[in-house]
Each structure stands twice: as C-alpha cells, then as structure tokens.
N, C-alpha and C positions, 0 to 999 in steps of 0.2 A: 762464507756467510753473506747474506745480500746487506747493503745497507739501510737501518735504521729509515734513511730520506726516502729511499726506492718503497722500501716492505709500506711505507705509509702514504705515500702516493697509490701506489697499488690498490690501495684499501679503497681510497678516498673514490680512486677511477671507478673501482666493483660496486662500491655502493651510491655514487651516481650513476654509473648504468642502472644497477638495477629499479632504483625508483622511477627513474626516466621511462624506463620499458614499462615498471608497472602502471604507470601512472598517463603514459604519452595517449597525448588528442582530448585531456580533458583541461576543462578551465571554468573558473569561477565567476560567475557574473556577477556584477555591482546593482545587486538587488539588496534592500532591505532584509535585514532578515525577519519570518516571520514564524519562526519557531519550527515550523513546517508548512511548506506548500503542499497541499496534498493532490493538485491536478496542473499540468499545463498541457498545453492544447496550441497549435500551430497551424497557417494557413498556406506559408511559405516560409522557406532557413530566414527571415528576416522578419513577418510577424507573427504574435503570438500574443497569448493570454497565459497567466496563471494564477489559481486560486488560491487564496492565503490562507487558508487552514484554518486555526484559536485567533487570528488578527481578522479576518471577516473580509480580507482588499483582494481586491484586483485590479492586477495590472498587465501591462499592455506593452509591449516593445515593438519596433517597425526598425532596428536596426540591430536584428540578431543578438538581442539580449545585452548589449554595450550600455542602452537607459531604459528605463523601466516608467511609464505614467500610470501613477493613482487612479482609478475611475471609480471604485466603487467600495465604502468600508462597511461593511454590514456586521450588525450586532452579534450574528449567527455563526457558527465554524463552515466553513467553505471547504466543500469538498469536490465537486466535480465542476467541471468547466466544458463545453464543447460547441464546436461554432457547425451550424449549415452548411455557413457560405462565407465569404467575408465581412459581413454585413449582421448575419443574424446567429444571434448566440443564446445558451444559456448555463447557466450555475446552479449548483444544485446545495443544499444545506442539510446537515445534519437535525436542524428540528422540523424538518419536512418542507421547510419555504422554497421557493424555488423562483430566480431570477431569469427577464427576457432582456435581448438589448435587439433593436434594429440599425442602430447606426453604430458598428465596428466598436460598441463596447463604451462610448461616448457616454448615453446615457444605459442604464441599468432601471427594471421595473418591477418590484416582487407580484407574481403573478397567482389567482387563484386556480389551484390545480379544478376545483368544483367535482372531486372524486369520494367518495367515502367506501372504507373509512378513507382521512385522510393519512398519506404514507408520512413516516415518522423522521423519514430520512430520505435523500439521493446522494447514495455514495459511487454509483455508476453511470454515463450519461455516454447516446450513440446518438447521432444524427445522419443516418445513412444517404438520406435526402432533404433539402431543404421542407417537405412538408412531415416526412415522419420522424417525429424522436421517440428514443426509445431510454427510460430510468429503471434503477432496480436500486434495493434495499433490504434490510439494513445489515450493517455489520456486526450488531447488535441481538439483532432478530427485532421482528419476522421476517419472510423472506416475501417480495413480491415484486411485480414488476408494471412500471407504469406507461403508457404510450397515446403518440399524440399521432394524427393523422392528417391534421389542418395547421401545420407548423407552429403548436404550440397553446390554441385558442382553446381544445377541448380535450380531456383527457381521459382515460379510461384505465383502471386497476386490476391488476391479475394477482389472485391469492396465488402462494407458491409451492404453500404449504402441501406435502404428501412427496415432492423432490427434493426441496430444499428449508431449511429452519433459517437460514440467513444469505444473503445477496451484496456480492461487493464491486463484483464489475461486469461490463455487458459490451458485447462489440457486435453490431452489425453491419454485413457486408453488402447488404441490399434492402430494400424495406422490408420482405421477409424472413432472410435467412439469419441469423445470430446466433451468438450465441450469450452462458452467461453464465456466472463463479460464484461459489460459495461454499456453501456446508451441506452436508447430504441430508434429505429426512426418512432414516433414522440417522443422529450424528454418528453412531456407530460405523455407518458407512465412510467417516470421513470426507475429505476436499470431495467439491461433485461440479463436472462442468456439465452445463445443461445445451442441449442446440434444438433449434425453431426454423421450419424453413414454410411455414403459415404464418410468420409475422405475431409467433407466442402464441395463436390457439391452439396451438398442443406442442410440449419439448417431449426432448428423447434427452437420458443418460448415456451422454459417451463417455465419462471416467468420472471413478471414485478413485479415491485414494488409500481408503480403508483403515486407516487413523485416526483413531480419536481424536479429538483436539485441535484438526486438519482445518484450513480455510482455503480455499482457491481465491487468492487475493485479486492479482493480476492477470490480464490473458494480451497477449499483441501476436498480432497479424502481423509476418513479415513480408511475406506473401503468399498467392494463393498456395501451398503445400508448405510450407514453414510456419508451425504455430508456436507459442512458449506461454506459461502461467508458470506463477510465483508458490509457493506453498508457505501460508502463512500460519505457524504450528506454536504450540508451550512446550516448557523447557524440560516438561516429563518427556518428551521427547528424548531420543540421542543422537540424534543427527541432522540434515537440514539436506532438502532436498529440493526437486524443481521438475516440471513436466514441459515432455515436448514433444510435439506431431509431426510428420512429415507428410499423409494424406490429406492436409486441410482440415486439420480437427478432427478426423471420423475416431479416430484412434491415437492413444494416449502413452509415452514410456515415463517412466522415472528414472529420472537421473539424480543417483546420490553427488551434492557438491560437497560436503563434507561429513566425517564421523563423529562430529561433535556438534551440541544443538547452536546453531545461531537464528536469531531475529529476523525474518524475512519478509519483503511486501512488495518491493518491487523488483520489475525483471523488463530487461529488454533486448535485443538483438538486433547490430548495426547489416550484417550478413549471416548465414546460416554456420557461420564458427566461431564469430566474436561477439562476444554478450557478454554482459553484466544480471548482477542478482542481489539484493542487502535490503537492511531495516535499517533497523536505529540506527549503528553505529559500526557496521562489517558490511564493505561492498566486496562482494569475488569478481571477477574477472575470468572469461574461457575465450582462450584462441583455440579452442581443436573440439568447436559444437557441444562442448559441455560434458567431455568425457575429464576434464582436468581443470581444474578451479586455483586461482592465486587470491589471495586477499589483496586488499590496495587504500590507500589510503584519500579521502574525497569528502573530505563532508561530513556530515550526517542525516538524520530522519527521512530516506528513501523510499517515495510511493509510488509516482509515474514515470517511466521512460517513452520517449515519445522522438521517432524517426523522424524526420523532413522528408531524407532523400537516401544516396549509399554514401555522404561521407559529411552527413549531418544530425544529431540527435541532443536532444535533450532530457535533462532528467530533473523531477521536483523534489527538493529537502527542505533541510533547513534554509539555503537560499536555491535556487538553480544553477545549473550547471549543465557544461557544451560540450560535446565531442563533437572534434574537427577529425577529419582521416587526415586531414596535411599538417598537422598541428605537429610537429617534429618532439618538442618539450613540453611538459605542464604547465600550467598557469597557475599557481596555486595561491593560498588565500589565510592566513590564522584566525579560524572562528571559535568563538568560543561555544562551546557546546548549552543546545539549551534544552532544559530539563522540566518535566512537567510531571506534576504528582511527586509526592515521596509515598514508600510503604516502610514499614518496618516492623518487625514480629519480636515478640522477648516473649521469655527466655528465650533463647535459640543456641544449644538445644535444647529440646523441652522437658522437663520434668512432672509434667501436667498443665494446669491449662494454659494457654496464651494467649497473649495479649497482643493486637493488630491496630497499630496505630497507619492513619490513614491524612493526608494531606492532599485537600483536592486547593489548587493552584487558581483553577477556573470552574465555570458553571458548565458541565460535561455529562455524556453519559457514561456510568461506571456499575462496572461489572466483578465484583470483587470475590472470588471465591476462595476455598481450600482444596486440593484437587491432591488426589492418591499418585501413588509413583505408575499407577496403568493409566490414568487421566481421567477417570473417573470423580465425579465432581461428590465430594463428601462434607459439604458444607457450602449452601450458597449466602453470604454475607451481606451483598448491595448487589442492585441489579435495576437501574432506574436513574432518570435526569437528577442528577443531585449536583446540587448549589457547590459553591465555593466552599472552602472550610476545614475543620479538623475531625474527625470522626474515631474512634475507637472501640475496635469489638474483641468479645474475646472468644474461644473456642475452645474444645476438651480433643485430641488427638488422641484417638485408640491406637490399636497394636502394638505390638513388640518391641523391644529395645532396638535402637537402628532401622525403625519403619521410616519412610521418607517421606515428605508431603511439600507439597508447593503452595502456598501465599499468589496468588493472582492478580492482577489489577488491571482490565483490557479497561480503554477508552477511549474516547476520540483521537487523542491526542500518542495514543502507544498504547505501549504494555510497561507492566511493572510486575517483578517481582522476587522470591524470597524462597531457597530452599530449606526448610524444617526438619531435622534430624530429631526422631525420639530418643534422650538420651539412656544410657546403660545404668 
C-alpha cells in the first residue's frame, strides 16, 4: 500500500502540473476592470490601446500592459479601437460615433462621419494604411460597411445588404484586399465571410457556414496562408465550433471544438498549432492546429486576440491579458465575474403562457427573442436601443408536451439566456 503522505503529494504534483500546463504563458494585467474590453490594438509588445466596452475609456500602456493611462471616457460603449500608425488612431462606438486621435491617443475627437444614412454602429475597424480605414456594422443588423480614403476626413457607406444582414469584424491586408464576418443574407445561410480585392466595390462569398443562428464573429491573419474566425452561434445549437484556412482565406474548414454548445467570440492563434477560442466564460485552448481542444481557466468576457510578434499576444475581456512564450507559470488574478442583464422566464416549465422578466443593467441594444429548438425565431420580443430598466413580457408557446424553446437576450454587452421545456 503506498502511503497516505506519497498518494497526496502525488495528487497535489498532478494537479499543479496540469493547471500550469493548461494555463502556462498567460498572465493578468493590472487594468481596471471594465466589464469587458471589447478591442485592443498594439503598435509594439510594449504599446497598445484598449477599448472599454459599457465603461466608454481608453486606455493606453507603453510598458507591456504592467500600467495602463486614462485618455478618454465616452458616454458611448466602445467597441473597436485601431491605430494607422503610432500616432493616428480611431474608435469606433456602438451608437454609430466615431472617435479620431492624432497624437498617440493623448487627445481623442468624436468625428462626423458626414455619410447617410448615418451607420448605427462600428463593431469592426482596419486601417491597412495610414490614409485608408476601413468600418463595418452591426452586430445587430444591418450590415454595411464604411471607408475613408483621406485618413479619416471623408467617408463613404456600402449597403451590404443582399451578402450579409449583419457585420462584426473586417481585416484588410492592403487598401484593397479584405476581407469581412457576419451573418449571411438569407441568415439561413448562416456565419458568411465576405473578401474585396477592389477595396469593397464588389465582395465574393468564400464561406458560409450554413447554421442558423451562425455569426462569424472574429477573423485574424496569422499569416499570409494561416487564417482563423470565431463562430459566434445560440444555444439551439449542440455544439461549438471554429473555422480555419490555410490558402489565405480563399477557402474555409470547420473545425468541431466541442460536442456541447459554448459561448464563443473570440479566436486567436500564437502559431499555426496553438490557439485559443471562448466568450463569456469557457476559453479552449489547441496545441495540435485545432484538431483537439482543453478548456482553461483566464478570465472572462473574450472578444479580441491580438498578436505582436511569435512569442507575444494579447487578449480583451473582462480586463486584458498577456501571453508570454517564456512565461514558464501563470500569473493569475481572483476576479470577480461581471454580469450584465438578468433574464428570467416562469413557469419553467410551461404549462401555458409565460412570463419573461427582463433587466437591462445599462442603456444597450437588445434583441430579445423566443427562438424553436431549429433556431428558428418564433416570437420577436425587443429588438431596439432600449434604456435602462425592468421590462416584462409574456408569451403563449405552442407544441407538444417536451417541445423546447430558448428565451434569448443578444446585446452589446453578451448574450443571455433560458431553456423552456413545455411541460407534460
């Protein structure tokens, strides 16, 4: 018989390996926390920008994420961030305002785009060269895309509608080539990445994803033939999955990460076998290119990953966080988790009609539906900038005894939500 002292040293050695392993080269940085960062953006492993999300700030580091300066708190949810150069930047907002800075983020200037209509949102921002940038929108709907060609001064509007119903991120690798994620139009089509090599007078479809309910959240360039995108799906889903190219975008595989649904939005890859993938509150992890997935422990609320270099990146959540390739152990941090919106449905389960109580935390856009076990949307509830507050509706659920139905709640801030059994 081994003793008692060995058999519990044993344990103790197995399970600090194995979180060490799962966990080694990340570390937490001493940022505020702002519920979610939902962009950062880097010019070298040492400066950087990131957008604060429902807190409206940016901020700025020049010593690898170790201090973090204030520049700018805006009334608005902040959602994208990208710089030219080191010098000229911009921010993009959820109620369509859009911020310029020419001195490294010092000062901040909300700019008029002078486009109509005017776009509702910028949840994706490319600045392939100091004169053109390139936005897209929304994650909401509708879908379009905006671009400047004078570094910001004038701006011009692309409806998007007839490829896409919604736009959530855009990467160009040159002033004309890009590409750009969302939703397909028809959404039947599912996740759709779109590519331009006229600088958006005319895309081509190179993948659907053919799921309902589908979003192509994320897309990152690792290099020129290494591409990845995030799949940003609901929970009628049963699985959770992630796309990735080895031609440079031309063409698309799916890779299942797991058989069960998780929350997903961001994706990034330090080399073309280790990468990460997670939302709210489940990051996976692949060392062998994404045939094999670990869960891991980091954080929460996951939108951007964002490389430097081969043995530097970063990632925006609830605060940011660093991978080091020399980083031997974790760094890690006890946060408390922060939660935006409540939903709640009664009876559950139903015995006829029900009642959806609803808590908006902040002033958001929410999209609240009732959605079938195929994803089909069988009740649209809210769907519009609504205020702060408590709200309650109620609803009649048909079918059969054991039909299923999901309670939905997308908005700037996440998702929320609720499975509904019809009871026997």
């Amino acid at each position: 018989m081994i003793p008692i002292r060995i058999s519990i040293l044993a344990w103790v050695l197995l399970f600090c390996s194995s979180s060490t392993h799962a966990q080694t080269g990340w570390s937490v940085l001493n940022i505020p926390n702002s519920g979610r960062y939902d962009d950062v953006f880097f010019i070298n492993a040492d400066t950087g920008w990131a957008a604060g999300g429902p807190n409206g700030w940016i901020r700025k580091t020049v010593d690898g994420g170790q201090t973090w300066t204030l520049q700018l708190t805006s009334p608005y949810y902040l959602r994208s961030i990208e710089f030219a150069d080191a010098n000229n930047g911009f921010a993009g907002s959820l109620n369509g305002d859009v911020y310029r800075s020419y001195d490294a983020g010092v000062n901040w200037t909300q700019i008029d785009l002078g486009i109509t209509p005017v776009p509702a949102g910028i949840c994706g921002l490319s600045a392939p060269t100091s004169n053109t940038i390139y936005g897209c929108g929304l994650w909401a709907a509708p879908a379009y895309v905006i671009k400047s060609i004078n570094g910001g001064t004038n701006w011009t509007y692309t409806d998007m509608s007839g490829l896409a119903t919604r736009l959530v991120d855009i990467h160009f690798t040159s002033a004309d080539t890009g590409f750009a994620t969302g939703t397909a139009d028809p959404p039947s089509n599912g996740g759709v990445i779109l590519y331009t090599i006229d600088g958006g007078a005319t895309w081509t479809t190179v993948c659907t994803t053919n799921t309902l309910t589908d979003i192509v959240w994320k897309i990152q360039r690792l290099d020129a033939l290494n591409w990845y995108a995030s799949i940003y799906s609901e929970p009628v889903n049963d699985d959770t999955r992630m796309l990735r190219s080895t031609d440079g975008g031309m063409t698309w595989t799916m890779l299942t990460i797991a058989d069960s649904y998780t929350y997903v939005e961001a994706i990034g890859f330090i080399d073309p076998l280790h990468g990460w993938t997670g939302g709210e509150g489940t990051l996976w992890e692949t060392t062998d290119g994404g045939s094999s997935w670990e869960e891991i422990s980091l954080g929460y609320n996951y939108n951007r990953f964002f490389k430097v270099n081969d043995s530097t990146a970063y990632l925006s959540g609830q605060k940011i966080y660093k991978f080091q390739q020399d980083l031997s152990t974790a760094i890690t941090a006890n946060e408390p988790r922060s939660n935006w919106h409540q939903l709640r449905v009664r009876p559950n389960p139903a015995h006829g009609p029900i009642t959806i109580d609803l808590t908006l935390d902040r002033n958001t856009i929410a999209d609240l539906r009732i959605v079938a076990a195929n994803g089909t949307t069988v009740q649209q509830l809210l769907k519009r900038n609504a205020t702060k507050g408590d709200y309650t509706f109620t609803a009649d659920l048909e079918g059969g005894a054991g039909a299923t139905y999901f309670v939905v709640l997308k908005s700037n801030e996440g998702m929320r939500w609720e499975k509904v059994v019809v009871g026997r």
